[in-house]
N, C-alpha and C positions, 0 to 999 in steps of 0.2 A: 429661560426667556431672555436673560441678558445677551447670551449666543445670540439668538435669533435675532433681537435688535442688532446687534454688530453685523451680526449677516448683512442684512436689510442696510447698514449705512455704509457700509464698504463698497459697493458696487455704485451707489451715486456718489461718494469723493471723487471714484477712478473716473467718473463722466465729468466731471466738473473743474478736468485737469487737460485737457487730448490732445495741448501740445507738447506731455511730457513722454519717456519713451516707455517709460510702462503702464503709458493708458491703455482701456480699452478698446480694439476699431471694431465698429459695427458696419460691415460695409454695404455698401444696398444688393440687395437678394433678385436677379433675375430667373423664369425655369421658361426650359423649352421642354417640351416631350421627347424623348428620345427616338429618332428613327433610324433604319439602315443605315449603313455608309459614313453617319458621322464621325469627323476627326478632332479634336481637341483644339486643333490647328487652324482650322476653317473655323471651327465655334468664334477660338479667338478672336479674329477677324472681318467675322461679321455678328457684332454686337446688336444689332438691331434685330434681330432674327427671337431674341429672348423677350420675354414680356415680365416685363419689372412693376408692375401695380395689379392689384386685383389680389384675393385670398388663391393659394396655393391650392386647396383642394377643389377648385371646381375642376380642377383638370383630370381630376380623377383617379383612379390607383395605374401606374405602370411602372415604366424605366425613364428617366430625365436626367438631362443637363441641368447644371445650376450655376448662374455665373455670379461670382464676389467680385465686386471691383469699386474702384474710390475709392481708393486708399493707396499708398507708398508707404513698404515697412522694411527697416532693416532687420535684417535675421543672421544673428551671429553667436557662436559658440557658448558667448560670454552672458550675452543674454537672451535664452533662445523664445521662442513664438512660439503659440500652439494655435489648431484651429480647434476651436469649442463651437457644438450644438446641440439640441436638444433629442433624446434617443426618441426615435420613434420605430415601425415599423418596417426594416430597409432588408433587402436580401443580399448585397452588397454594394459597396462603396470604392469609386476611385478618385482618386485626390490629382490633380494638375496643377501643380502651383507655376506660376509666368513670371519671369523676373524682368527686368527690364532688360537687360540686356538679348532680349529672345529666348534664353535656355529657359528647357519646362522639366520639372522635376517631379516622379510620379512614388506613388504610397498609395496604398490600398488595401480590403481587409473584407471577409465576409460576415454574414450575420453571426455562425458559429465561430468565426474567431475575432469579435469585438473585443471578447472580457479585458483583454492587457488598452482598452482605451475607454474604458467605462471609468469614467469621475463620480465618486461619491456624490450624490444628486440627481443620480441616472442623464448626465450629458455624459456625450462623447468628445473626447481630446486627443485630436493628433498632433502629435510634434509636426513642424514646418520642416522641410530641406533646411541647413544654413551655407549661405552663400555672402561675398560680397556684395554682390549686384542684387539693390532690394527687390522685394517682391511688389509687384501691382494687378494683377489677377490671380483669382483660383477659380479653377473649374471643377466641376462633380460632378463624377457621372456616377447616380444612383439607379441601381436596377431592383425593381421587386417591389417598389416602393406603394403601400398600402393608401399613403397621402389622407389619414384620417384627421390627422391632427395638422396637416401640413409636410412637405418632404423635406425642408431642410428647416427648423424651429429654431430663431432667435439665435443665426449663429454671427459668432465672433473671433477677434482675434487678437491675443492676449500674451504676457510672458508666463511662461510655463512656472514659472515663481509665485505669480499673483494665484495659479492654479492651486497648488500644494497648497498654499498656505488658507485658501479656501477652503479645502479637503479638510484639514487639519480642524479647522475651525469647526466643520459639519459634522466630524466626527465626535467631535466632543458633545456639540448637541444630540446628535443619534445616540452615542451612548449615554447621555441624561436621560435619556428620553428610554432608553431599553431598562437602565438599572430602576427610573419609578416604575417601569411596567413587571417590573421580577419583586419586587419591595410590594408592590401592588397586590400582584398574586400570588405570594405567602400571606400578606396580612388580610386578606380573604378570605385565603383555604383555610386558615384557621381561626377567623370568625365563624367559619358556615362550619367548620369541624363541632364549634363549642353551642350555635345559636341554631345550624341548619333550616338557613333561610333561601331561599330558592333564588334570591335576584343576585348572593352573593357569589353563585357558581359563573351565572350568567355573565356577573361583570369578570369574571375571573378570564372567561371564554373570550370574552371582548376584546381585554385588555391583551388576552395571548394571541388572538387572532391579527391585530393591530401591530404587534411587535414581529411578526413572521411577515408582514403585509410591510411595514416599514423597510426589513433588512431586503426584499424583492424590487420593490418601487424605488428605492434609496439609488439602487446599483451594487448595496455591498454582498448582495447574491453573486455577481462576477468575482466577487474576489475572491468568495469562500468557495465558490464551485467556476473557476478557473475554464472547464471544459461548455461550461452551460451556451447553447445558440442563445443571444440575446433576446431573437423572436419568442422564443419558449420561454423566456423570463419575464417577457410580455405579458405572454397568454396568461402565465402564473399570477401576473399580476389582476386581473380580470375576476379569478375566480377567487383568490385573498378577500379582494375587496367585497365581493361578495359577500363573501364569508365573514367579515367584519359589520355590517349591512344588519345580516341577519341575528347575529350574536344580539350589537346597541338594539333591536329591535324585541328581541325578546329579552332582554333585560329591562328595555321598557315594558313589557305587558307586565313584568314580577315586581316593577319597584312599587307604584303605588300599595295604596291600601287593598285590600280583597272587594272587590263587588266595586271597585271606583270607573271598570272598565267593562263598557256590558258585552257580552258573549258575543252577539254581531261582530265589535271591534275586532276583537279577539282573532273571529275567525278571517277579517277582512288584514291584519295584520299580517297572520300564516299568509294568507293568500299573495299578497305582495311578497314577501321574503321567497316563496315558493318562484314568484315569478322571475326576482334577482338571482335567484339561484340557477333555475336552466339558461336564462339569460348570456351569462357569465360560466357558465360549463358550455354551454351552444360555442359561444367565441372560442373559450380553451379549445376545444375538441375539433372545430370547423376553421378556422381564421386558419390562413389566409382567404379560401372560398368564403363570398360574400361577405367580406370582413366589414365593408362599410354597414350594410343591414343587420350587420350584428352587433356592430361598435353602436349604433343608436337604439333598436332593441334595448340593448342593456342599458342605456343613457334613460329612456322612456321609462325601463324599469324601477331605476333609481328616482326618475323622477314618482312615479307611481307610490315608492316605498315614503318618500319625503312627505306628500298628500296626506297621508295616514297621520304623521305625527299632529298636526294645528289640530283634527279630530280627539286625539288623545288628549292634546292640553286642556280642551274645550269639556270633555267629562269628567278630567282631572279641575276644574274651577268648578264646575257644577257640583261635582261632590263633597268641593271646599276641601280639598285634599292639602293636607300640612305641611306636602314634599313638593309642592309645584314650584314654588319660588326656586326652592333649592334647584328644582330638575331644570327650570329656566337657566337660573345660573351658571350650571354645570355645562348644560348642553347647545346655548347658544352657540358657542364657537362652530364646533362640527357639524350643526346645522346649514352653518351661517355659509362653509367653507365646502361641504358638500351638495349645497346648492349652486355655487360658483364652479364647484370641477363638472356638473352636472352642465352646467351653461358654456362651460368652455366647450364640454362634449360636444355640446348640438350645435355648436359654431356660432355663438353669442357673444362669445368675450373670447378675445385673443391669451397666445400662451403665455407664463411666461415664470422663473424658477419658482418664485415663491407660490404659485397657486399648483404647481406639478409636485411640490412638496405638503401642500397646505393640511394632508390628510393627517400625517405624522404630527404637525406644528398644532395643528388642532386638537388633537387626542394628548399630547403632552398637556396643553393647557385643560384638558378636559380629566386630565388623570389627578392633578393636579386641582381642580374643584372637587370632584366627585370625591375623591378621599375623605375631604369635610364633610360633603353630601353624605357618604356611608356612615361617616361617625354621628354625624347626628340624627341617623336614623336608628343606627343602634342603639343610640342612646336612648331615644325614641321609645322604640322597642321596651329598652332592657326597663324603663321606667312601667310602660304598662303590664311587663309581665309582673315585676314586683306590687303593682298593685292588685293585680291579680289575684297572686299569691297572696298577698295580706288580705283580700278579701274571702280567699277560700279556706283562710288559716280560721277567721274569726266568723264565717257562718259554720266548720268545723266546730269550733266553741259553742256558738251559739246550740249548735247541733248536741253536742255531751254536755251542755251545761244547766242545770235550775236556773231561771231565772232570777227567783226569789233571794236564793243564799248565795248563788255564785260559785257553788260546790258542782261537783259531778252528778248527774243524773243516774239511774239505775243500768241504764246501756254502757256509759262508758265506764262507771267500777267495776261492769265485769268485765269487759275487756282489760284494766289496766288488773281486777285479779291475775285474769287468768297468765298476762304477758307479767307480772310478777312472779307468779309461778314455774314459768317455765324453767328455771334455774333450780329445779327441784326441792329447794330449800322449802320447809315447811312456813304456814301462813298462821296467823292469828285473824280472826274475822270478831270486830268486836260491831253488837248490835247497841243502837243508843236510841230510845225511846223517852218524849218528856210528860213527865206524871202528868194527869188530870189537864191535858191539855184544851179541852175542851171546855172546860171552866173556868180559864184565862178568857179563851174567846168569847163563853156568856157573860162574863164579867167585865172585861175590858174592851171588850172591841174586837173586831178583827186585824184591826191597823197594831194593834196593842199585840197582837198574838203574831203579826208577821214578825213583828219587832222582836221578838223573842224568839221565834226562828232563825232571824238572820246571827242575834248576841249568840247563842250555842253553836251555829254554825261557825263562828268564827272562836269559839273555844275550841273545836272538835278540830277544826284545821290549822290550829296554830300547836296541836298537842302529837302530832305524827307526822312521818318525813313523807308518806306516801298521799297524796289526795284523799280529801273526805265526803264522802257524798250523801246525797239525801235522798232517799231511798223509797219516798213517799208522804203524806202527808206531813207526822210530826217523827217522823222515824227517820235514823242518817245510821250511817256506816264507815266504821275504819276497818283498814287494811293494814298488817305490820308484820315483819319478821316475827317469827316464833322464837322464847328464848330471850337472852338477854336483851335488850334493848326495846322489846313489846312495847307496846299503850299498856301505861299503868291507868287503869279503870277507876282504881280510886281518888285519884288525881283529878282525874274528869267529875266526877261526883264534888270533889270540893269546889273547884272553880268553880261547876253551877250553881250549889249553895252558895258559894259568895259574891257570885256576879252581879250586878247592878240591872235591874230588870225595869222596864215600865210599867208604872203606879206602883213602883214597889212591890211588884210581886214576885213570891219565892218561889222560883222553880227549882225544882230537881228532875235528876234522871235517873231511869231503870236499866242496866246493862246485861246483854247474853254475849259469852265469851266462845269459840269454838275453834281450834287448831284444826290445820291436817295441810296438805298438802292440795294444789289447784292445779292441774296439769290440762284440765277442759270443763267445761260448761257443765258435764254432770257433777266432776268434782265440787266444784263450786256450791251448785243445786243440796249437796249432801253436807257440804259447810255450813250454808246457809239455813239452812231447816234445823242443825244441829245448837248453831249459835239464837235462832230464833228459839227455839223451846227453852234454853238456858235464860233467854228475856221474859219467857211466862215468866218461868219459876220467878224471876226476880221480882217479877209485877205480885207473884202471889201471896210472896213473902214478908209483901208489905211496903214494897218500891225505895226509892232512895237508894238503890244498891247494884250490886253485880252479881251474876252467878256464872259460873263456867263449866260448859259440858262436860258430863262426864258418862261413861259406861253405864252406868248406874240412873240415868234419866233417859237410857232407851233413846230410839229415835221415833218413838209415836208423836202423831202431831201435837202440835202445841190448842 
């Protein structure tokens, strides 16, 4: 952005200087149509013959004279002159420069071979003759000339010194401006790699279409393709833009929120981009024929496409959407600047460097908000997906959990058996039943008897590494390796004797013990029936104890 300010005050110093020798001359722009017969000679000489006010294109597309004059410049080796304009439309170009002393000195050049006078900026620079004797007219005869924008744009005459070092300068901004668009889409493609969100392709497509769209419109398409006819780098330009158009557009329908944009929009969006597209392929594929009805066409287009957006903003506030400030933010520039190349189009505002570049200068500033725009959407994002998650971890819970004790339900101990199992290691299945539970409840309450569910619940699960669960009423369940390390049963038997109950009351427990192996839901099923019978027995032996399956208590039910 600093570049670009520098740009912007270099050219008004050089105005505000013009009787130095390396100001700028802008000298007044006469055109005649060109017809038969004319000589460079005769033009010279009768100057009145040229009409010097009035917009350049009412005259329509052909061949013309163009006469520069008001000015005296000397042109010498040491500090040579260039003539600079702005590229448009031309099928070839011949140069007459008039010195005072009479002699005319001629240079010329067709549409396919411009590229060696294409200036970064998409103007055209030709070195002047150098001579003693200054210069005081140039003459131009352009043929072919399409006059969309005008047939000769905002030309001048300058030291070819003041040019480079222009260059130089543009170049450093074009390449700022390409390295955030490559920095851009790597840190995209691999948000959308890890998030796969739809708008981050979008902007990737945007951003790469804008950087192809820049190096075309810029001129430095002449330099990397040397051969390229200027006209065709035109055309190219047309459907870039396009293509750019379409990209911001459907990046707009993916950034908001889902349902912020109702399906009409949607389709009336497609609809314009459809219409910028043949637009803008019509020109590439037809221009030169009809080029004016096509260069507005596609101007109507863009304007068409622009319409759509105030529509967007307007359901994006209605839906109270989070990202609108942001989108405002971001995208005012390109709005602002694609409404102005649209008005330059249809012959509302005159041309002039900075609004024939303003596409590039705008999307730098635009790549440059939206960055932030992206990260705090991600951020956005990555916050409701996390709550998400935490919500769907803890209705999970809710889902495996007693609410009562806070233990696991009957559902998820058998899944945590059965997924303890699968490592084939054998199981211990210990059953825990608490004596005469229901004469706590006649006697003390129900409040009194929860309360005692939760106290052993939290014996049972402070006394094994695995989860303990409650398995129904007053009955809970552990789960442990087999073998060293088991739930010692009688361990659990003391704590409960000695635990601290409400109103003082003693409880104890009955325990069934049952090994084996849990590899699936029937093994389980033959666990549990086995360790459940081992819980009679202990109830019938007179409770307060443990008993552990064996061969010898069968597996008839309990």
């Amino acid at each position: 952005m600093v570049l670009w300010l520098a740009l912007l005050a270099a050219p008004a110093a050089a105005r505000a200087a013009p009787n130095h020798s390396d100001a700028v001359v802008h000298p007044q722009v006469c055109l005649l149509k060109a017809e038969p017969g004319m000589t460079p000679a005769a033009l010279w000489q009768t100057p009145d013959r040229f009409d010097c006010s009035g917009p350049q294109t009412r005259k329509g597309p052909g061949d013309f004279w163009v006469l520069l004059r008001g000015f005296s410049i000397r042109n010498s080796a040491v500090e040579p002159m260039q003539l600079r304009w702005g590229s448009t439309w031309q099928q070839r170009v011949q140069i007459y420069t008039v010195r005072a002393d009479g002699s005319v000195a001629t240079t010329g050049f067709r549409s396919d071979t411009t590229s060696p006078y294409i200036e970064l900026g998409a103007f055209i620079s030709v070195p002047l003759p150098t001579a003693d004797s200054p210069i005081v007219g140039i003459l131009v005869h352009i043929g072919g000339a399409a006059n969309q924008r005008g047939v000769m744009l905002t030309p001048s005459i300058e030291q070819v010194s003041r040019g480079a070092g222009r260059t130089l300068a543009l170049a450093a901004a074009y390449s700022a401006f390409g390295g955030l668009g490559i920095a851009l889409i790597v840190y995209n493609l691999m948000l959308w790699s890890a998030l796969r969100l739809r708008f981050l392709i979008d902007y990737c497509a945007m951003v790469g279409t804008t950087l192809f769209y820049g190096v075309s419109s810029s001129g430095a398409l002449a330099w990397l393709l040397p051969w390229i006819d200027n006209n065709d780098r035109l055309r190219l330009n047309y459907l870039l833009l396009a293509l750019v158009g379409i990209c911001a557009m459907t990046f707009v329908r993916h950034f908001f929120e889902p349902n912020v944009l109702p399906p009409r929009l949607h389709r009336l969006i497609k609809a314009s981009c459809a219409l910028v597209f043949a637009t803008g392929l019509g020109f590439t594929l037809f221009a030169p024929h009809a080029i004016a009805p096509l260069d507005r066409a596609f101007a109507f287009a863009i304007v068409a496409m622009l319409c759509t957006l105030p529509v967007v903003i307007y359901y994006a506030w209605r839906a109270r959407s989070r990202y609108l400030a942001l989108f405002l933010l971001a995208w005012s520039a390109p709005i602002l600047f694609a409404a102005l190349r649209t008005a330059h189009g249809l012959g509302f505002i005159a041309h002039s460097f900075w609004l024939d570049n303003s596409t590039v200068g705008a999307m730098m500033i635009e790549a440059l908000i939206s960055s932030l725009v992206v990260a705090h959407r991600i951020d956005t994002l990555t916050k409701e997906r996390d709550r998400a998650r935490q919500s769907a971890i803890e209705a999970s819970a809710l889902a495996d959990t007693d609410p009562l004790t806070g233990l696991l339900n009957r559902r998820a101990f058998l899944r945590e058996a059965v997924r303890a199992g699968s490592n084939g290691r054998g199981q211990r299945l210990v059953l825990i039943d608490i004596d005469h539970f229901k004469r706590i409840n006649d006697r003390f309450g129900h409040d009194a008897g929860d309360e005692v569910l939760r106290r052993v619940a939290t014996i049972l699960d402070d006394s094994a590494e695995l989860p303990a669960a409650r398995l129904g009423g007053e009955e809970f369940g552990l789960l442990s390796p087999s073998g060293p390390g088991a739930v010692d049963p009688e361990a659990l038997l003391t704590r409960a004797r000695n635990a601290t109950m409400p109103n003082n009351a003693r409880v104890t427990l009955s325990i069934g013990i049952a090994e084996g192996c849990i590899a699936n839901e029937a093994d389980w099923q033959r666990l549990y029936r086995r360790a459940d019978i081992a819980l009679y027995r202990s109830k019938q032996s007179g409770r307060d104890r443990c008993c552990m399956w064996t061969e010898m208590l069968g597996d008839e039910a309990a």
